[in-house]
C-alpha positions in Angstrom: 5.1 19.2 17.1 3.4 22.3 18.5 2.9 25.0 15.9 2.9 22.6 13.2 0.3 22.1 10.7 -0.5 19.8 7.8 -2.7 18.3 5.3 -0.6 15.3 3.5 -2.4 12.9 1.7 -0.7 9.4 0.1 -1.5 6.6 -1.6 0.9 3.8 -0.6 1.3 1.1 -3.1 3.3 -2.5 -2.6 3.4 -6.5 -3.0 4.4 -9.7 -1.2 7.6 -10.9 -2.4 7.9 -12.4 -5.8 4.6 -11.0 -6.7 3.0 -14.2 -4.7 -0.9 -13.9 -4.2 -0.9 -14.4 -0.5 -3.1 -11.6 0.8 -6.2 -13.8 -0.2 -10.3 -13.4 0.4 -9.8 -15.3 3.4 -7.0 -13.3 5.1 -7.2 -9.8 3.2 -9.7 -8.7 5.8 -7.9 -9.7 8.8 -4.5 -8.6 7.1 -5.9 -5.0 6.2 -7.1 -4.6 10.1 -4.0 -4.9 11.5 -2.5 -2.3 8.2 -4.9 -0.4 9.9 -3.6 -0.7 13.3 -0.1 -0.1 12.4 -1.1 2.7 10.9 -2.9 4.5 13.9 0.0 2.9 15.9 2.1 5.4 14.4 -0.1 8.1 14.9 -1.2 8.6 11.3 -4.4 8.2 9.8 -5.7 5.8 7.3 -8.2 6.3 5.3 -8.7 3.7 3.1 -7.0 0.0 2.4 -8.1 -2.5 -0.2 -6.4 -4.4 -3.2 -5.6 -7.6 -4.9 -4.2 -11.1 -3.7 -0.2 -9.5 -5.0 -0.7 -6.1 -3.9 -2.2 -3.3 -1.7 -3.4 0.3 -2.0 -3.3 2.5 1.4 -4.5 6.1 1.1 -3.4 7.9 4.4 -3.6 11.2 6.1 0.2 11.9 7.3 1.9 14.0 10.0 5.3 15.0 9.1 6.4 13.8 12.3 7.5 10.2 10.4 8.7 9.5 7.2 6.5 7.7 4.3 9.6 5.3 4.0 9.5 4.7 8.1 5.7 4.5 8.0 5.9 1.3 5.0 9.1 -0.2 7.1 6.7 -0.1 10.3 3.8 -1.6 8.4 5.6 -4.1 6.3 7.6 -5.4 9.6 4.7 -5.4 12.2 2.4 -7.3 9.2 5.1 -9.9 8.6 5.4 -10.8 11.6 1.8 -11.1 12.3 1.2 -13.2 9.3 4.1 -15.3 10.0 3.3 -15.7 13.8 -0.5 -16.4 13.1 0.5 -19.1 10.2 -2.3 -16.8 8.0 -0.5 -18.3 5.2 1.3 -21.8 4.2 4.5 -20.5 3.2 6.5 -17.7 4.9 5.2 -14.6 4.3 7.4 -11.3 3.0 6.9 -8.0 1.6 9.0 -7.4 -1.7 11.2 -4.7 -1.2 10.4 -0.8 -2.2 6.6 0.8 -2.6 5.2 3.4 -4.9 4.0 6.2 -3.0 1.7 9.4 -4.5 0.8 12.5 -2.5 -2.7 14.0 -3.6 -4.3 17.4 -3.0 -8.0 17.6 -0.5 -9.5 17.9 -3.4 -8.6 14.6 -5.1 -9.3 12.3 -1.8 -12.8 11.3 -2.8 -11.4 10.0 -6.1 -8.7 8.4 -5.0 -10.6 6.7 -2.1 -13.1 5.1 -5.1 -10.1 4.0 -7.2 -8.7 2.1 -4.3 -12.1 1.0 -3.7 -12.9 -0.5 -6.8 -9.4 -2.5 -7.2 -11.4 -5.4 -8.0 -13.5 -4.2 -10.4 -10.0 -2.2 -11.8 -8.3 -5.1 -11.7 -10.5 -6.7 -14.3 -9.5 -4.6 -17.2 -6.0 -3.6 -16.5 -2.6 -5.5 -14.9 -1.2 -4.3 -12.1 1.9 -3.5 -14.0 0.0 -1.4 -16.2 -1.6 0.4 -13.4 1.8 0.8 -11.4 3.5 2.2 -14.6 -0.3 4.5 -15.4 0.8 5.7 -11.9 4.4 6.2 -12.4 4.2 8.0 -15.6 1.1 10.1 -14.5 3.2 11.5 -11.6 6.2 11.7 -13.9 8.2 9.8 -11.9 11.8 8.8 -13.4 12.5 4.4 -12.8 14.7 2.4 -14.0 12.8 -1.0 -15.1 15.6 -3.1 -12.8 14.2 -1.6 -10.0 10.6 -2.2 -10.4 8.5 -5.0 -8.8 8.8 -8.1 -9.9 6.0 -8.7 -12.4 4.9 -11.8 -13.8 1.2 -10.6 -15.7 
């Protein structure tokens, strides 16, 4: 898009169905790679990926050239089938449906890039339903409880 200039940040936020912990030491690397890929594949660029064995955190730089909701459907697709076609895990893999996603300012990025860093470390003190709703409520974003992941902390 000629003429056109931006500076969108987002943090993308979603699970493997039924909350499952499938994205595990052993695959998370390889998984988060191909994220990656997808990502640039789509001529966007990511900036960070990391997060637990039910869910993952991608902060990207956007172009307003695709939709956030094409860019998860693109990514969720393209890494189910990899997963799936490369056996990565025992059962068939699938991405529950929906993601959370929170735009940021420039100013914000580093911060956000050490919060999705440290999901581990995060992860120790605090649910991920407690961080999803910390998340939802800090953006003041209206949900209806029916619609939320499926949690099982």
């Amino acid at each position: 898009m000629a003429n056109t200039y931006s500076q969108l940040y987002a943090q993308l936020v979603f699970s493997p169905r039924g909350r499952a912990n499938l994205i595990t030491k052993n695959i998370k690397e390889e998984v988060h790679k191909y994220i990656i890929g997808v990502i640039k594949g789509c001529n966007q660029k990511p900036m960070i990926i990391n997060g637990m064995p039910d869910h993952i955190h991608i902060l990207i730089g956007f172009q307003p050239n695709i939709s956030l909701s094409d860019l998860v459907r693109d990514i969720k697709a393209n890494t189910t089938n990899y997963i799936n076609k490369n056996k990565l895990t025992r059962n068939k893999f699938m991405w529950q449906r929906g993601f959370g996603a929170f735009t940021y300012s420039k100013s914000q990025i580093p911060r956000v890039i050490k919060y999705i860093n440290e999901q581990e470390e995060h992860h120790k003190r605090r649910t991920f339903q407690q961080e999803y709703l910390e998340l939802l409520n800090k953006f003041e974003i209206e949900f209806k409880n029916k619609y939320l992941f499926e949690f099982y902390d």
